[in-house]
N, C-alpha and C positions, 0 to 999 in steps of 0.2 A: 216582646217582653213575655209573650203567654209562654211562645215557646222554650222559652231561658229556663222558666220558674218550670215546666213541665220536665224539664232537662234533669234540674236541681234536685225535683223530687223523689225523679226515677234513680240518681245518684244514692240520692238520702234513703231510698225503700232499699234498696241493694246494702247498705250499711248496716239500718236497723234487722233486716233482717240476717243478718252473719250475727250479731249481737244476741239474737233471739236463739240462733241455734246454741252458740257461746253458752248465754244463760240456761238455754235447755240443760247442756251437757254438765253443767256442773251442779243443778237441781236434780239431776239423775243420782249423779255419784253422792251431792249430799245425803239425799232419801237413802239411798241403799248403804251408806255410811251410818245414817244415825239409828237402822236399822238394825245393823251388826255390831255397833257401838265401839265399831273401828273403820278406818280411811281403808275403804274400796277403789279399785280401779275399774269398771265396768265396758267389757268392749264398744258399747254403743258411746263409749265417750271422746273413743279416739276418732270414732268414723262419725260424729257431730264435728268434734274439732277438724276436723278436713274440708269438711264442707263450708265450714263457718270462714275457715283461713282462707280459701280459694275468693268467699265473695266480701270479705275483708280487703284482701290485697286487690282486688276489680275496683273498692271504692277508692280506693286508699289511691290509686293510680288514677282514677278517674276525676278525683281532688287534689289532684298533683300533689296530697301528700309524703312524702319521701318516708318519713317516719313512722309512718303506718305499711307503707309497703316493707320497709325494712324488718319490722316485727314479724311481721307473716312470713316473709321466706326463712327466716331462718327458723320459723319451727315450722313451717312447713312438712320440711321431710323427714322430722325428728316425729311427727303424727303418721306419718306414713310408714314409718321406721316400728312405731308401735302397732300400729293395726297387722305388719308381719311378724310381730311377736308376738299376738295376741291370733294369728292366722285368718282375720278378717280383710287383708289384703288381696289373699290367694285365691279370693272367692269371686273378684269385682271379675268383668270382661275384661279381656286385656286389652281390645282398643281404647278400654277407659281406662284403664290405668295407665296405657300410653301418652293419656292427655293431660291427666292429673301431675305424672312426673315432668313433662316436658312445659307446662303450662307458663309456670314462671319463671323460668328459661327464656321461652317465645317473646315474652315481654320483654324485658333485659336485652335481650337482641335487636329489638325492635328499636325498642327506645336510644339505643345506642347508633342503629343505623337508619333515623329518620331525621337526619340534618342536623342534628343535637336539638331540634324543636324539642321532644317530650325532656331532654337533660334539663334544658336552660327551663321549662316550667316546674321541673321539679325541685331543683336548686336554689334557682333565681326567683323564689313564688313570692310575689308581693304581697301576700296576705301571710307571709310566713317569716318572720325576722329571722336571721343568722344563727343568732343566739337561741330564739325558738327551736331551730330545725333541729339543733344540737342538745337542746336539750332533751325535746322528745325521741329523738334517734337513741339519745342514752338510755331515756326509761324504756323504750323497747328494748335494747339491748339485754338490759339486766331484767326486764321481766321475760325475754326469752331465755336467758340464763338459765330459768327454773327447767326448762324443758332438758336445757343442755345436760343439766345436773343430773334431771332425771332419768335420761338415756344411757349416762355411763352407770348409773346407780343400777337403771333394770339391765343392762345389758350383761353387767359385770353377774346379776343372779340368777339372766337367761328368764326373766317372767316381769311382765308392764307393771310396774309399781308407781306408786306415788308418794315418796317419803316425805319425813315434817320440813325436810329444805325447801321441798318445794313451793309447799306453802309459803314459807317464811319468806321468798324470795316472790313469789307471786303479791303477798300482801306487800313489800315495799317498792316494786314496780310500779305493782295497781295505784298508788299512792303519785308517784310520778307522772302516769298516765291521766292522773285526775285533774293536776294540773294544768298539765298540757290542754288538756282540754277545755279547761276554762280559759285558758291565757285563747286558746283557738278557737274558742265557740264553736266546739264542734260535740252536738248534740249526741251523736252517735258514739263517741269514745265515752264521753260522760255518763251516759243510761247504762253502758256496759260495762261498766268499772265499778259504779256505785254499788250493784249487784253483787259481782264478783268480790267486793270486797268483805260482805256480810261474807259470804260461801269461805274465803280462804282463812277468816278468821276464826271459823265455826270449826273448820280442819284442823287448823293449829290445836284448837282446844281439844279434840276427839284425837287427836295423836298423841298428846301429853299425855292423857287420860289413859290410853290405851297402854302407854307405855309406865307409867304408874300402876296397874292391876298387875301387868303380867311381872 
């Protein structure tokens, strides 16, 4: 029993802490946002968000949630697709950043070819209704949306930006995800959404604003 609960914990530190970097990076960009009295993109945000996503999708799989893993890879490399536009990529050693691209991969493979054990736990998770799994797979979806938006948004102008879609799309995810997590009890989605919701609302406003002056 001691060692379940010692198991559970080390699961749940692995969580909150991706949550912690999360909340860091967007407590960076707010500060330097309400400093310039416009929405910042600050390198240190995309190289928090990598970090955060990696030990995101570690829990996320390690709680046979499917719906949390699914969020993470897909922005995934859409944060590492920024840190090369922003050139904080080209700096890392390249055996890490061999592991960084190949990482969620490794899993995916793995999981596919260990008997369908980690499938049928992700799928088939008793502690995870049908209709749960599909619903939280959605609000991942559309709150990765925001990333997807913002990748052709900065790509198309060649520099990491973060325009009002994205918030707008982050706030009605974060919104999804809140529930999720209450229908899941899962403390960790819940701290980190609560959060995030203050910071993407506060964006919204600092964008309107900005775009009213100019």
């Amino acid at each position: 029993m001691s060692d379940w609960l010692s198991y559970k914990s080390f699961i749940y530190a692995i969580g909150f802490l991706a949550q912690i970097l999360f909340s860091a990076r967007l407590l960076l960009q707010w500060i330097k946002s309400e400093k310039a009295k416009r929405v910042l993109t600050p390198q240190l945000f995309w190289e928090l968000s990598l970090m955060a996503s990696f030990l995101l999708f570690v829990y996320g799989w390690l709680r046979d949630d499917f719906a949390i893993m699914l969020g993470q890879i897909l922005a995934y490399f859409i944060y590492i697709r920024n840190m090369q536009l922003q050139g904080s990529w080209q700096k890392l050693p390249l055996l890490l950043r061999w592991f960084l691209s190949a990482f969620p991969l490794l899993v995916i493979v793995y999981s596919f070819n260990n008997n369908a054990y980690d499938l049928d736990r992700l799928f088939k998770n008793e502690a995870i209704s049908t209709k749960l799994l599909i619903w939280g797979s959605l609000a991942q979806v559309i709150f990765t949306c925001r990333f997807i938006y913002q990748w052709f948004y900065s790509e198309k102008r060649k520099v990491s930006m973060l325009p009002t879609g994205f918030w707008v799309l982050s706030l009605i995810g974060s919104l999804m995800i809140l529930s999720y997590a209450i229908i899941r009890k899962d403390p960790v989605l819940f701290i980190g959404q609560i959060f995030g919701f203050i910071v993407y609302s506060r964006n919204i406003t600092l964008a309107f604003k900005s775009k009213k002056a100019s």
